[in-house]
C-alpha positions in Angstrom: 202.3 56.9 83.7 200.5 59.3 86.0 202.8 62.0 86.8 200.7 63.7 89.0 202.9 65.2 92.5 200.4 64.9 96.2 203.2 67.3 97.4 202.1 69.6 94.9 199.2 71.7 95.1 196.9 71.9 91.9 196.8 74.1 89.1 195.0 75.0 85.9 195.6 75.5 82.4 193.1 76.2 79.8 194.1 75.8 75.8 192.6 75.7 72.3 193.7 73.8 69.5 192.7 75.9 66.7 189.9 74.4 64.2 192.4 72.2 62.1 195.6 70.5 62.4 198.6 73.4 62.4 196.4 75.7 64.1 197.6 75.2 68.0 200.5 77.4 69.6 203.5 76.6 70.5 202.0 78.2 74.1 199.7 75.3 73.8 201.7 72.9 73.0 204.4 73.2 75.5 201.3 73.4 77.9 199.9 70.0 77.3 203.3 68.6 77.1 204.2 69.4 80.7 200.6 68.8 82.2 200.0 66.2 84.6 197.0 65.5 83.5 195.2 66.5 80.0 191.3 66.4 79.6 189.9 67.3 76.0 187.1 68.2 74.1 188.0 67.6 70.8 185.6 67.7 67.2 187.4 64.7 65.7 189.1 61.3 66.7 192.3 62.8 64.6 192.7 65.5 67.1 191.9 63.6 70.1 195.0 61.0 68.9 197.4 63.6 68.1 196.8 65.1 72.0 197.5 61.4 73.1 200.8 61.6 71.2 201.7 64.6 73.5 200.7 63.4 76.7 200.0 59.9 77.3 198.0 60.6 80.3 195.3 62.5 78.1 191.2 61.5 78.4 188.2 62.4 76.9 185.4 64.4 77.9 183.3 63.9 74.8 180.9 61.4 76.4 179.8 63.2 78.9 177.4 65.0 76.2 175.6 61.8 75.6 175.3 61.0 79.3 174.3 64.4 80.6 170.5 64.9 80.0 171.4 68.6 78.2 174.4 70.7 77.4 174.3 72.8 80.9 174.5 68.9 83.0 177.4 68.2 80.4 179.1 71.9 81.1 178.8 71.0 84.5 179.7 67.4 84.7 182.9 68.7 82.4 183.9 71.5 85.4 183.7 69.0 87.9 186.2 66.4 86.3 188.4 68.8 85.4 188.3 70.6 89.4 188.5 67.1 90.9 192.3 66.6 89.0 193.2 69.8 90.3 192.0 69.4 93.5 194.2 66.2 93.6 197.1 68.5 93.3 197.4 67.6 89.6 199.0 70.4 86.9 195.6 70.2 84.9 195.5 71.1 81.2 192.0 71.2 79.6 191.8 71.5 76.0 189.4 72.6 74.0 188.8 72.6 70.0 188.9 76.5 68.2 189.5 79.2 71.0 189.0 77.8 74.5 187.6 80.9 75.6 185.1 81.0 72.4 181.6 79.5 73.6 183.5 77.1 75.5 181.0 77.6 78.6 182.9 75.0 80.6 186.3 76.5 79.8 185.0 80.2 81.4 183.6 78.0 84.9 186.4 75.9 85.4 188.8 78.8 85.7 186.4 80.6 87.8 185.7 77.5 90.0 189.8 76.9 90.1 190.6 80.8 90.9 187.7 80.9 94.1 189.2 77.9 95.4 192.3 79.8 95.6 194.3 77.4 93.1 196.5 79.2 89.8 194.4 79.2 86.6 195.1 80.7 83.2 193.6 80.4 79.6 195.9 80.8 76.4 194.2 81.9 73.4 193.3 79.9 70.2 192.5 80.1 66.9 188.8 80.6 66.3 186.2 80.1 63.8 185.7 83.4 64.0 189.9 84.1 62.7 189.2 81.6 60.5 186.3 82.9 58.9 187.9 86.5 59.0 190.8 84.5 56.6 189.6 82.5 54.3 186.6 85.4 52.8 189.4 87.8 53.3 187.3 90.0 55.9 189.0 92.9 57.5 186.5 93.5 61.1 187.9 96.6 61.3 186.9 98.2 57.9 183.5 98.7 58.8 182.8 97.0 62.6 181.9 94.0 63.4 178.6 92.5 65.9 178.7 89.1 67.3 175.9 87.5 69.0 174.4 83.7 69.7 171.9 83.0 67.1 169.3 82.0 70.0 170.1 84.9 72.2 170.2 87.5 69.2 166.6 86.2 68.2 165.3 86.3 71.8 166.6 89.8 73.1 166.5 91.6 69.7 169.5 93.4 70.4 169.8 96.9 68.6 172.6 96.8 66.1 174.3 98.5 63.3 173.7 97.2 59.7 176.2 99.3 58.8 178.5 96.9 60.4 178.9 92.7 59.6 176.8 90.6 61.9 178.1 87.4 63.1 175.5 84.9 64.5 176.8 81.9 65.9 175.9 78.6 67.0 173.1 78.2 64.7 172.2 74.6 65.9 170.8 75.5 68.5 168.5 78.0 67.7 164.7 77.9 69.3 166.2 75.1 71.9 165.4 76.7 75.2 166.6 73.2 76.5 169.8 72.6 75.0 169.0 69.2 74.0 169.4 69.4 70.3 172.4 69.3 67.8 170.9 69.6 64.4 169.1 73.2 63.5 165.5 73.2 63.1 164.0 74.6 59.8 161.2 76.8 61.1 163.9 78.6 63.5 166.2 79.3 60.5 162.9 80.5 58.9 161.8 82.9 61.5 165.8 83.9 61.8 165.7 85.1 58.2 162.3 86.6 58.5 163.4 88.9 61.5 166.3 90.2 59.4 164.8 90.9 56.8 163.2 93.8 59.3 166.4 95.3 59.0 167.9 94.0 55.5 166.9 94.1 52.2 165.5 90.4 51.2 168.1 90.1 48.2 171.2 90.9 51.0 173.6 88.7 50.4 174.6 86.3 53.4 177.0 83.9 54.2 176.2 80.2 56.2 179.9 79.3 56.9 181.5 76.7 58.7 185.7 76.4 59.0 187.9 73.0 57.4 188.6 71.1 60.1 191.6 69.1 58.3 194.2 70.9 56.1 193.1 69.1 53.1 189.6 70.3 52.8 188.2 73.7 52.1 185.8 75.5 54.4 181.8 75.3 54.1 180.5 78.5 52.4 177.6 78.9 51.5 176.3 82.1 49.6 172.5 83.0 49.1 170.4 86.1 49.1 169.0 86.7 52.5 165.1 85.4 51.5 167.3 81.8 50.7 168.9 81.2 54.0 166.1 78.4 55.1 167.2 76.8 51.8 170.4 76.6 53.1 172.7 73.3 54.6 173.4 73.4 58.3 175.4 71.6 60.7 176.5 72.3 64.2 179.6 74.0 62.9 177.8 76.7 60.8 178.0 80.5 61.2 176.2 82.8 59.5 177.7 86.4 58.3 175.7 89.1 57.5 177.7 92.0 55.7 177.6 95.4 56.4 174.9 97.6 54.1 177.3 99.9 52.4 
């Protein structure tokens, strides 16, 4: 049952769900509890259920990938579902895999959208893929620093950094896409990614291409190579790679 209130004016509430099963706040979960409405972005079909469980007025926005011609039309398609529901005077909770607030683009724009068009909105925090990664190869960010960058946006500015701290390059996937279109990485961009650090690294650096368990029975994806390997490496849109500091 819709329990959505006309009388009430809108309101917006963006969480996270953490990577895996276990990993969402109580924060969160009281929040999609009580929301009128709850509109998700999950990775699997087990997450999507267990949100259903909570609120039984719950929907996806997972197909609007496939019919959006590229990620920005899905971002924005995404924004606009989630502002109409709040604009219908509807306690809104959007949900969102990992740390909402984590290259979640249409996490950052609906809040904006929500707080210019003078209605509450608030983000709770999550449990990234960047926490996870910190726990399960026992990384401490603060020992020697820690740089984080989008792999495409890393390779196109060239960004001056610090070997002497870890580099974290995300969203490998989409490297060399200027269009967004493409979910799969492309070998010659992984190529010319491990060619341009190896401007700054030594080519036997070790590296990590990483990518966090998504259910509490399996183990995350770690891959460990020498720098010159990393083309040799398996990818999927999940992966990470982490660069350690040169000590």
């Amino acid at each position: 049952m819709d329990k959505r209130n006309d009388s009430r004016r809108g309101s917006l509430l963006v969480a996270g769900t953490g990577l895996r099963a276990g990993q969402c706040t109580v924060e969160a979960i009281s929040a999609l509890r009580d929301a009128d409405v709850v509109l998700s972005v999950m990775g699997d079909s087990l997450s999507q259920d267990w949100l259903e469980g909570l609120n039984a007025n719950t929907r996806s926005l997972h197909h609007l990938y496939a019919t959006a011609s590229n990620r920005p039309a899905a971002y924005a398609a995404m924004v606009e579902t989630i502002m109409s529901e709040v604009r219908a005077g509807a306690a809104v909770c959007a949900v969102f895999y990992g740390h909402p607030g984590v290259f979640v683009t249409p996490s950052h724009r609906a809040i904006a959208a929500a707080r210019a068009e003078g209605y509450d909105a608030l983000m709770l925090p999550g449990v990234s893929a960047e926490a996870c990664l910190f726990a399960d190869r026992g990384i401490d960010p603060g020992s020697y620093g820690c740089q984080s960058y989008e792999a495409h946006d890393f390779f196109v500015r060239e960004p001056r950094f610090d070997t002497r701290a870890a580099l974290i390059l995300w969203q490998l996937a989409v490297l060399g896409d200027r269009h967004f279109r493409r979910l799969s990485p492309d070998a010659e961009a992984i190529s010319a990614l491990a060619a341009r650090l190896t401007q700054s690294y030594p080519q036997d650096h070790p590296v990590l291409v990483y990518a966090a368990a998504t259910l509490p029975v399996l183990a995350p994806d770690v891959q460990e190579m020498p720098l010159k390997d990393l083309s040799s490496a398996r990818f999927t849109q999940e992966s990470t790679l982490y660069v350690p500091p040169i000590v």
